[in-house]
MMTF fields as JSON, N, C-alpha, C and O atoms, coordinates in Angstrom:
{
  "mmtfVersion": "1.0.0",
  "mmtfProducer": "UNKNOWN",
  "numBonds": 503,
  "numAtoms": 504,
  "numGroups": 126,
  "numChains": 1,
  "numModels": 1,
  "chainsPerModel": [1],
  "groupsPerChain": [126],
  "chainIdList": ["A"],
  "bondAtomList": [4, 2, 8, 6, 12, 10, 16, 14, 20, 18, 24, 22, 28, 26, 32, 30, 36, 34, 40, 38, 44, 42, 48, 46, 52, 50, 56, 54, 60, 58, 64, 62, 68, 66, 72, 70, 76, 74, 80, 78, 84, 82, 88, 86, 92, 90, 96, 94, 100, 98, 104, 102, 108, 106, 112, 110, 116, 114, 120, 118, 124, 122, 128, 126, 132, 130, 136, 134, 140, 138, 144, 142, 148, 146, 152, 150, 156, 154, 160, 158, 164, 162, 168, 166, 172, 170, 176, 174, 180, 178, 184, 182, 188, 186, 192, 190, 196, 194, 200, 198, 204, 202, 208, 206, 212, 210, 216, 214, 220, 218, 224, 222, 228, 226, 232, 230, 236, 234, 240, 238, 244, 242, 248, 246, 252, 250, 256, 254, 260, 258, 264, 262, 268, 266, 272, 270, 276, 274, 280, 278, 284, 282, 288, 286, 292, 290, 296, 294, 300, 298, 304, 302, 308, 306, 312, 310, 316, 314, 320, 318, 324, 322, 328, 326, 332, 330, 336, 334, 340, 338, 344, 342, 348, 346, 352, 350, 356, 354, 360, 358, 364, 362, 368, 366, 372, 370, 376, 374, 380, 378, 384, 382, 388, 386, 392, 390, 396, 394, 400, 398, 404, 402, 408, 406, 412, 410, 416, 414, 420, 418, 424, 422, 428, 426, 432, 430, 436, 434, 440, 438, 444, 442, 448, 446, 452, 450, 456, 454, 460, 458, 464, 462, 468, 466, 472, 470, 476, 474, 480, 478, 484, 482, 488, 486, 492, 490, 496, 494, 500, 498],
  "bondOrderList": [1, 1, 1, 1, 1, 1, 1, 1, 1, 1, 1, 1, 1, 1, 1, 1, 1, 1, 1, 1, 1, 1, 1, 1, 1, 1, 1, 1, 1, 1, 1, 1, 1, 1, 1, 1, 1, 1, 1, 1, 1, 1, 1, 1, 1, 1, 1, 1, 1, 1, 1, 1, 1, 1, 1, 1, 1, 1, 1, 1, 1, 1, 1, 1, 1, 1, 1, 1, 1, 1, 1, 1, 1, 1, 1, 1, 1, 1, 1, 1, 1, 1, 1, 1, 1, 1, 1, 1, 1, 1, 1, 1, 1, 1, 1, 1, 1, 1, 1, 1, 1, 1, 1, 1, 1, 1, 1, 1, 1, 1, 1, 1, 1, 1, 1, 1, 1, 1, 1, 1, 1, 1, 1, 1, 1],
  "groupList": [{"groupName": "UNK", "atomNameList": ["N", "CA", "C", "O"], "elementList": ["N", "C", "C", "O"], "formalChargeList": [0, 0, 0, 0], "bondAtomList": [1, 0, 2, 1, 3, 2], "bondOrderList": [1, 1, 2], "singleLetterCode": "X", "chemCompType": "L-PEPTIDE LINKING"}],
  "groupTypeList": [0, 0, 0, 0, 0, 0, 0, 0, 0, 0, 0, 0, 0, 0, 0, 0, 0, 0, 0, 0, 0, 0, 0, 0, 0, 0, 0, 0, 0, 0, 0, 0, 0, 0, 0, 0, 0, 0, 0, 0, 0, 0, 0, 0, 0, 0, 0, 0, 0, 0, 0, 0, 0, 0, 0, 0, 0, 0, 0, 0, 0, 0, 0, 0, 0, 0, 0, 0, 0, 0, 0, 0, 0, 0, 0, 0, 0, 0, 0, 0, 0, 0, 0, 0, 0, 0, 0, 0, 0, 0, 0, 0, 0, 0, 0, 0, 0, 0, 0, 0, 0, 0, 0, 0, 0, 0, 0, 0, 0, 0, 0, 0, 0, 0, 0, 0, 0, 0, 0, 0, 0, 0, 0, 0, 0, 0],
  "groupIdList": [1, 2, 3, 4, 5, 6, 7, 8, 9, 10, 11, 12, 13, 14, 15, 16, 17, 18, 19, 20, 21, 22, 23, 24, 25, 26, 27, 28, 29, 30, 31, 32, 33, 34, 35, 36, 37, 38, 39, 40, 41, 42, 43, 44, 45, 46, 47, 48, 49, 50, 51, 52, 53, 54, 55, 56, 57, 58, 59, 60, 61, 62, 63, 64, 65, 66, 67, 68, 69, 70, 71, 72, 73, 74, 75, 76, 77, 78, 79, 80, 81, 82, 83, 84, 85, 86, 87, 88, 89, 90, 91, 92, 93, 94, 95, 96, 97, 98, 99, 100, 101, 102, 103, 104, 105, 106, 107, 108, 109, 110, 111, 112, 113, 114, 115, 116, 117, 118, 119, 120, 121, 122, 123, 124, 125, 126],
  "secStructList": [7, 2, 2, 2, 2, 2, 2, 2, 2, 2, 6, 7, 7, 6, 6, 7, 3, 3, 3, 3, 3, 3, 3, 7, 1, 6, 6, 6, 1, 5, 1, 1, 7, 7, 7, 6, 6, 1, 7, 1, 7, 7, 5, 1, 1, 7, 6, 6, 7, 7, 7, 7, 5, 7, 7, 7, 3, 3, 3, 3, 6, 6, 6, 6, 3, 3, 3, 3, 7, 1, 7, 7, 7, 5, 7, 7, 7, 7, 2, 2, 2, 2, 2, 2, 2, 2, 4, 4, 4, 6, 3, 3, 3, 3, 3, 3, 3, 3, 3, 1, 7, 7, 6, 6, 7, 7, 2, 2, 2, 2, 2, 2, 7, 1, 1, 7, 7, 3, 3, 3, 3, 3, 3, 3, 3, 7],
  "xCoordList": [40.253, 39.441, 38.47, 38.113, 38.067, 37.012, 37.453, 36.828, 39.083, 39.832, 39.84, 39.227, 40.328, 40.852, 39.071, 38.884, 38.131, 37.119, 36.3, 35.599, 36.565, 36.677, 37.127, 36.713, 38.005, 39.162, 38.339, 37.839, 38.18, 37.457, 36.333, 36.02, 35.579, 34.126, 34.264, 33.599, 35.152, 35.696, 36.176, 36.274, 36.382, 37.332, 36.734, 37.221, 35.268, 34.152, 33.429, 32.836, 32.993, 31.636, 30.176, 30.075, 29.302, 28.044, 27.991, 28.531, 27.43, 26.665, 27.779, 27.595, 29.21, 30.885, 30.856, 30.347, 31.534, 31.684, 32.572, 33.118, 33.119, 33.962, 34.035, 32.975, 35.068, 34.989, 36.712, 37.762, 36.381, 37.536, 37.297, 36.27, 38.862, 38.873, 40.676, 41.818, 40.125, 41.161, 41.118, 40.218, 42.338, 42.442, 41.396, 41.112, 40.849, 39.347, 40.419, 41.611, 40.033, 40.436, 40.475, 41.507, 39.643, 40.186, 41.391, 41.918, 42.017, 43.513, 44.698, 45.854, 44.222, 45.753, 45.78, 46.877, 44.695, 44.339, 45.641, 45.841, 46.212, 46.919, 48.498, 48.574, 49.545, 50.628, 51.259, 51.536, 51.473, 52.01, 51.317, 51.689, 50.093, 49.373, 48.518, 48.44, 47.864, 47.293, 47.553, 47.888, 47.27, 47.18, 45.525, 44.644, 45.569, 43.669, 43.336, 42.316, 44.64, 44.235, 44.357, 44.396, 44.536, 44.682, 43.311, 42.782, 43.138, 42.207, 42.435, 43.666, 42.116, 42.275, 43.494, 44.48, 43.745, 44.352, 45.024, 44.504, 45.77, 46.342, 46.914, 47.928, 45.269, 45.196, 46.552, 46.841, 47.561, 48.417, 48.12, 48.981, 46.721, 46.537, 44.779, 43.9, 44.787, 42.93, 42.367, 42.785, 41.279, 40.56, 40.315, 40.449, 39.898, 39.575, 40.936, 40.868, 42.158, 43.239, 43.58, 43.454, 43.802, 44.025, 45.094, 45.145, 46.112, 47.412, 48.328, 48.289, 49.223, 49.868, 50.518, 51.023, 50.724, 51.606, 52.405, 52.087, 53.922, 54.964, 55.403, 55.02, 56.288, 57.167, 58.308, 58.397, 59.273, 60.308, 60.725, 61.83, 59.744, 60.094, 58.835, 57.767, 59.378, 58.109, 58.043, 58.858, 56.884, 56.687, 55.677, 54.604, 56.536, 56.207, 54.977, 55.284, 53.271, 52.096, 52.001, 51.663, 52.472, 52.176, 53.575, 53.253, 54.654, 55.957, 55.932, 57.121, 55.326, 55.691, 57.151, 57.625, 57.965, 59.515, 59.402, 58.624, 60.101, 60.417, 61.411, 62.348, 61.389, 62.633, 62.539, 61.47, 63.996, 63.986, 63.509, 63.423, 63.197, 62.011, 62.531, 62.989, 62.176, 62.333, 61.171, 60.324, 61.003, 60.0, 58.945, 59.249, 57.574, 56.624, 55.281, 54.971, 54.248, 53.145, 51.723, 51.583, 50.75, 49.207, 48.203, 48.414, 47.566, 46.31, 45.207, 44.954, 44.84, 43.594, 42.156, 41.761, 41.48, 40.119, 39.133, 39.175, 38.166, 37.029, 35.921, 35.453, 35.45, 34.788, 33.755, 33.277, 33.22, 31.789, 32.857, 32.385, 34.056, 34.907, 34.957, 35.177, 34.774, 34.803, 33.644, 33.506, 32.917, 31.323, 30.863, 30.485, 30.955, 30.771, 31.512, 31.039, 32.607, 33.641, 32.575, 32.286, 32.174, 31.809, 30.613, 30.602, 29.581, 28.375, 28.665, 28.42, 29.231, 29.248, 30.081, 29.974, 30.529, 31.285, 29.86, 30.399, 29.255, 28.198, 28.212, 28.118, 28.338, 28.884, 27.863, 28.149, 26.894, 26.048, 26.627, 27.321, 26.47, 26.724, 25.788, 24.559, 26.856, 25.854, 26.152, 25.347, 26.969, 27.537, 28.655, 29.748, 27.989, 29.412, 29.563, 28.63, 30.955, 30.823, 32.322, 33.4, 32.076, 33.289, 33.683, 33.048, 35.278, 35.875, 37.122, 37.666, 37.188, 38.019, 39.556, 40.58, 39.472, 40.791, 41.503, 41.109, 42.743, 44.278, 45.024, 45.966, 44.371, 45.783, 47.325, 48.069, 47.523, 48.977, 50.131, 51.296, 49.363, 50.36, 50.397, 50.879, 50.02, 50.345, 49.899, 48.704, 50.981, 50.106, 49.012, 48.073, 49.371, 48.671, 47.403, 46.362, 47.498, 45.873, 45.207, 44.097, 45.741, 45.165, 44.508, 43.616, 45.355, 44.724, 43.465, 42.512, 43.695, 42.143, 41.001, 40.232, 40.552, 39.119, 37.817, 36.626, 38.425, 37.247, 36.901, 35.92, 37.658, 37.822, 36.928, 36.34, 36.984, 37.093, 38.639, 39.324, 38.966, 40.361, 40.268, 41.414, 39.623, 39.506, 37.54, 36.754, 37.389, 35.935, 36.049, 37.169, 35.045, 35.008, 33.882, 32.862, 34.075, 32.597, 32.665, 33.641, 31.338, 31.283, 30.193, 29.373, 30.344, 29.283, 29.442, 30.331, 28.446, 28.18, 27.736, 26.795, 28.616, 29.035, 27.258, 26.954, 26.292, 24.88, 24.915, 23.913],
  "yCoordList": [78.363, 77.798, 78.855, 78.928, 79.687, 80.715, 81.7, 82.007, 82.305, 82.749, 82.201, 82.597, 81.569, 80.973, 80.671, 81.153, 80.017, 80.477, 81.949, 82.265, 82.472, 84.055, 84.734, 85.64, 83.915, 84.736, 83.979, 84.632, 82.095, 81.749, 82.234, 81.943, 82.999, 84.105, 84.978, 85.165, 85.895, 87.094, 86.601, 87.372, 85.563, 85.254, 84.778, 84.459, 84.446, 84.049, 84.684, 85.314, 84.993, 86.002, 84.814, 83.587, 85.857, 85.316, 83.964, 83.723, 83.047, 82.023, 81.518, 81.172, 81.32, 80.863, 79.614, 79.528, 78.885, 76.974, 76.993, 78.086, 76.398, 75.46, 74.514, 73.961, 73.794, 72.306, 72.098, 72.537, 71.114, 70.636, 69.765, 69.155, 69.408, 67.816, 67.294, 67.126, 67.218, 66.949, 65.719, 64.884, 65.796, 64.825, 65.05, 66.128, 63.788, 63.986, 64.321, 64.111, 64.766, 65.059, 63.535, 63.279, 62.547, 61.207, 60.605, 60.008, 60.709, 60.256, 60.826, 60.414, 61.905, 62.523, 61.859, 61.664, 61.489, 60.347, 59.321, 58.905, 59.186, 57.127, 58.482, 59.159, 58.106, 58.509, 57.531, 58.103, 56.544, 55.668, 54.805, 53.642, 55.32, 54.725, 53.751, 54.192, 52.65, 51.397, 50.386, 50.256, 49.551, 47.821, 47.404, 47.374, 47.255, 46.564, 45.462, 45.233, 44.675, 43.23, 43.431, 42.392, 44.975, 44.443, 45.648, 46.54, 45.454, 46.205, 47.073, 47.093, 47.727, 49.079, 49.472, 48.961, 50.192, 51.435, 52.404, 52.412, 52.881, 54.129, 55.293, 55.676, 55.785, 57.179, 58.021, 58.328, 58.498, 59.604, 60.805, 61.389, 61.279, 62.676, 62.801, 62.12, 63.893, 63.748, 64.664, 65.773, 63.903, 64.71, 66.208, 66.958, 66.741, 67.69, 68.931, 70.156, 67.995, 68.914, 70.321, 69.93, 71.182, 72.268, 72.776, 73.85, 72.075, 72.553, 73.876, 74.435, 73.944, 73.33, 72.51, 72.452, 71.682, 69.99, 70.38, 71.028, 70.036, 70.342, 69.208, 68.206, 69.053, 68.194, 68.556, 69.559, 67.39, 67.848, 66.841, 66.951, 65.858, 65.15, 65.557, 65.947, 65.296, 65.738, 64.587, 63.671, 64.624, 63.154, 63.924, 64.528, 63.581, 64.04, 63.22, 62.028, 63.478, 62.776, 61.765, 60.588, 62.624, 61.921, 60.422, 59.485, 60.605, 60.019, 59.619, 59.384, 59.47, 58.675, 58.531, 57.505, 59.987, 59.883, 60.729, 61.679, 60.521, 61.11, 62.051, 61.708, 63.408, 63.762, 64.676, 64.79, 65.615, 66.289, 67.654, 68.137, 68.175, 69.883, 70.26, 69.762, 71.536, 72.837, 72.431, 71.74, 72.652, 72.506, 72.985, 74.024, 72.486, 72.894, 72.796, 71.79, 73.168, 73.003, 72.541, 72.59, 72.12, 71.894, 71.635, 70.806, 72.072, 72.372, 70.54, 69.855, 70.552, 69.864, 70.459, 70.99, 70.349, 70.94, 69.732, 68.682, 69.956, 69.064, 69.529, 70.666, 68.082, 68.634, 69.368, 70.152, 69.111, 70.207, 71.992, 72.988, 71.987, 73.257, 73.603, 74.777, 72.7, 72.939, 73.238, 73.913, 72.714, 72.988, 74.359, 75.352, 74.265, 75.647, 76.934, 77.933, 77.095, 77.859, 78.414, 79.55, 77.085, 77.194, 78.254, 79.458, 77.427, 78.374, 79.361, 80.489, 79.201, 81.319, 82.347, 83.553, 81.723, 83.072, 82.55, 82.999, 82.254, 82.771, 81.724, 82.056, 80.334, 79.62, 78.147, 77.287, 77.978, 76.997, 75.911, 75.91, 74.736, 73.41, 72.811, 72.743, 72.339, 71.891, 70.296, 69.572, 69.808, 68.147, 67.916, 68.48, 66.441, 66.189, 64.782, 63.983, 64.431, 62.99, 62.436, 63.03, 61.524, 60.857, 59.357, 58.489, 59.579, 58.268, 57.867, 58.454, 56.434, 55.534, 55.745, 55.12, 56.514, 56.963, 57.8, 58.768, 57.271, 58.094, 58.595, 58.209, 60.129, 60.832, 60.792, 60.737, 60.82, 60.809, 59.647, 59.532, 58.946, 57.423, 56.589, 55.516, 56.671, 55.601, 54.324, 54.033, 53.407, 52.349, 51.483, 50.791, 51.71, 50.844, 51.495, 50.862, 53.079, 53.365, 52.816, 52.287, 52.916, 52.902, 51.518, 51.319, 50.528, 49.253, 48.993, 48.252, 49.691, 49.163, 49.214, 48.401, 50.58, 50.647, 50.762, 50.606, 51.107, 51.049, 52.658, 53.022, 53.148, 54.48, 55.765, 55.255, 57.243, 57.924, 58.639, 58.756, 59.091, 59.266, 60.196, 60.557, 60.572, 62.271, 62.164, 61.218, 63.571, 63.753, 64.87, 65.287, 65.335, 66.08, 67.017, 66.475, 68.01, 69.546, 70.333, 70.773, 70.287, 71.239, 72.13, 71.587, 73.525, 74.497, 75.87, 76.103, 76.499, 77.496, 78.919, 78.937, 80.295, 81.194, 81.82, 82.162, 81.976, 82.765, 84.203, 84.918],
  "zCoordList": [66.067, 65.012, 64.489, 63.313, 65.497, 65.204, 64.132, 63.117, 64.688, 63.542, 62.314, 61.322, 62.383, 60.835, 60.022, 58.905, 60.588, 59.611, 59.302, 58.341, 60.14, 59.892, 58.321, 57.597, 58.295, 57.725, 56.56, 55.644, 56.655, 55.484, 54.997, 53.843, 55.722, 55.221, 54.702, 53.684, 55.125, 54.391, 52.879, 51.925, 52.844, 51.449, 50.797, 49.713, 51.106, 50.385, 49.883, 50.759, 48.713, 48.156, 48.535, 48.529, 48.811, 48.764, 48.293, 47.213, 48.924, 47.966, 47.367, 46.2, 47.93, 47.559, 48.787, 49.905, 48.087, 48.474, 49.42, 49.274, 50.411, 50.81, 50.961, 51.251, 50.897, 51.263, 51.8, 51.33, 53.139, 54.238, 54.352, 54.649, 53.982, 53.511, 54.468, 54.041, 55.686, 56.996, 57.962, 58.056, 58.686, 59.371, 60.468, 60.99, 60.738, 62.38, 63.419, 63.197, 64.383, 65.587, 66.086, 66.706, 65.96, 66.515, 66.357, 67.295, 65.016, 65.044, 65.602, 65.505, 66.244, 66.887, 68.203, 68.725, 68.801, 69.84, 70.488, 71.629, 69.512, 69.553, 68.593, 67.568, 70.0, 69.627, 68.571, 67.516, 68.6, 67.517, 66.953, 66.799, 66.531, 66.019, 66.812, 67.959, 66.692, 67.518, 66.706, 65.529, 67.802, 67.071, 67.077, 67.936, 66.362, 66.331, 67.162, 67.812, 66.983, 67.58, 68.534, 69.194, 69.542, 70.944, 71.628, 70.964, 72.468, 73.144, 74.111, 74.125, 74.844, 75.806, 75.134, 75.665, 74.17, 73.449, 74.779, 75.895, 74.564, 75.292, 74.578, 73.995, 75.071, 74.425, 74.59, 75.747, 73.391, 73.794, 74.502, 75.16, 74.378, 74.774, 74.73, 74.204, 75.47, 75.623, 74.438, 74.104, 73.866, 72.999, 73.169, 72.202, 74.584, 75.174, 75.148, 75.048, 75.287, 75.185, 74.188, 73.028, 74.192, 73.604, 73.247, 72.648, 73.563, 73.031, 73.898, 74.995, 72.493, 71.608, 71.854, 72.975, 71.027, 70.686, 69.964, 68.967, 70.328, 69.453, 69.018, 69.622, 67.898, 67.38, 66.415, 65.706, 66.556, 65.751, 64.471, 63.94, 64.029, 63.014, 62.341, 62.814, 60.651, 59.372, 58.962, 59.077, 58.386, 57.603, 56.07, 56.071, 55.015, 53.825, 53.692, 53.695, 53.538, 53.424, 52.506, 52.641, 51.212, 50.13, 49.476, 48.744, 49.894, 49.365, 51.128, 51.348, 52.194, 53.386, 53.865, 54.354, 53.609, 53.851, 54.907, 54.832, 55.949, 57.259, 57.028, 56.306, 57.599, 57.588, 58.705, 59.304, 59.181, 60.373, 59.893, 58.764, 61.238, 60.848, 62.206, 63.235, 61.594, 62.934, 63.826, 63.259, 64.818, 66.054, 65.251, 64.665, 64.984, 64.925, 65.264, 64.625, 65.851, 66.564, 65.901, 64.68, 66.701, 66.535, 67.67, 68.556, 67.624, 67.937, 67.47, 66.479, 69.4, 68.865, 68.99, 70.028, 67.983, 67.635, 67.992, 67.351, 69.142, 68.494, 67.705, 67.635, 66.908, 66.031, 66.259, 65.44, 67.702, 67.569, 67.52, 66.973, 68.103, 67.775, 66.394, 66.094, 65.472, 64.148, 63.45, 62.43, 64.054, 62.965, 63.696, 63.076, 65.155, 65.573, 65.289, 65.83, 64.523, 64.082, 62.751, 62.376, 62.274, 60.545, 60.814, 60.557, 61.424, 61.583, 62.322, 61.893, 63.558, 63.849, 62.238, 62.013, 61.751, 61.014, 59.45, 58.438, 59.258, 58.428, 57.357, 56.175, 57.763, 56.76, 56.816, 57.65, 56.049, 56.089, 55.747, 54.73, 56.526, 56.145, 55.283, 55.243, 54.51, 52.942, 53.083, 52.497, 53.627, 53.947, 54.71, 54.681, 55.839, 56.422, 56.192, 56.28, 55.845, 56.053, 56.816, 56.854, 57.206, 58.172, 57.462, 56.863, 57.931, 56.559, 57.789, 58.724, 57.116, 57.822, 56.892, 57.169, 56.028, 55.316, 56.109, 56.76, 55.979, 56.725, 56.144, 55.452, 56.574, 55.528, 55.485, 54.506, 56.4, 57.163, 56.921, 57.302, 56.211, 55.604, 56.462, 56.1, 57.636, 58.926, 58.567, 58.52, 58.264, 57.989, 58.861, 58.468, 59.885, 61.243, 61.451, 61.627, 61.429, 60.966, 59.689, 59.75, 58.78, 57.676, 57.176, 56.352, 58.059, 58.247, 58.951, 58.708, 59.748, 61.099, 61.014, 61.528, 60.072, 59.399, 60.624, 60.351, 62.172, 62.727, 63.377, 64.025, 63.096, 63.911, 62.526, 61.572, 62.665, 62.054, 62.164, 63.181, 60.734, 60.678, 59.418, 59.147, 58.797, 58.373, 57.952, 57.972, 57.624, 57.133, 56.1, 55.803, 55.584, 54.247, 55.161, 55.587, 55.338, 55.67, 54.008, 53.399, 53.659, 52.455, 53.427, 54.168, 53.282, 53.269, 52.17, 51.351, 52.449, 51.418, 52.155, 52.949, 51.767, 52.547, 52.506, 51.363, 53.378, 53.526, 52.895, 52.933]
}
């Protein structure tokens, strides 16, 4: 994580914007999603985990069509991993906010409305 905002500082001039607009680290949580109506959830994987997580099915975000993919990996970040990424590489937080919106099309998230399931970080390069 430290990398990759690195790389976002360098690519920033002075007093230059970002804004990340991603899935929370809470939804990778719940392998097939959850049911609301039921209680004690079973977590797929621990927040704390670090990876990598592989998989071999894609799911197109926007058109919600499944299709098959080469093996490919991810990384879970928590968020204090993320805001701490931002500020060590020189990058002031200008806003955070956290949303019950699901990027990923899942409908069973996208129903439940109680969780966080992406957020928006804007900062501005010092």
């Amino acid at each position: 994580m430290n990398e990759y905002f690195s790389i976002v500082s360098r690519l920033l001039k002075q007093n230059g914007n970002v804004l990340v607009f991603e899935i929370h680290p809470f939804a990778y949580l719940f392998e097939n999603g959850i049911d609301p109506e039921k209680r004690g959830f079973d977590p797929a994987l621990s927040y704390f985990a670090q990876g990598p997580h592989g998989y071999e099915d894609g799911l197109d975000y926007v058109g919600g069509v499944q299709y098959e993919a080469k093996e490919c990996f991810w990384f879970m970040h928590k968020m204090s991993d993320i805001i701490k990424a931002v500020l060590q590489n020189g990058i002031e937080i200008e806003g955070f906010e956290e949303y019950n919106l699901e990027m990923a099309n899942n409908p069973e998230l996208m129903t439940c409305g109680k969780f966080p399931l992406s957020y928006i970080l804007t900062g501005k390069k010092k």
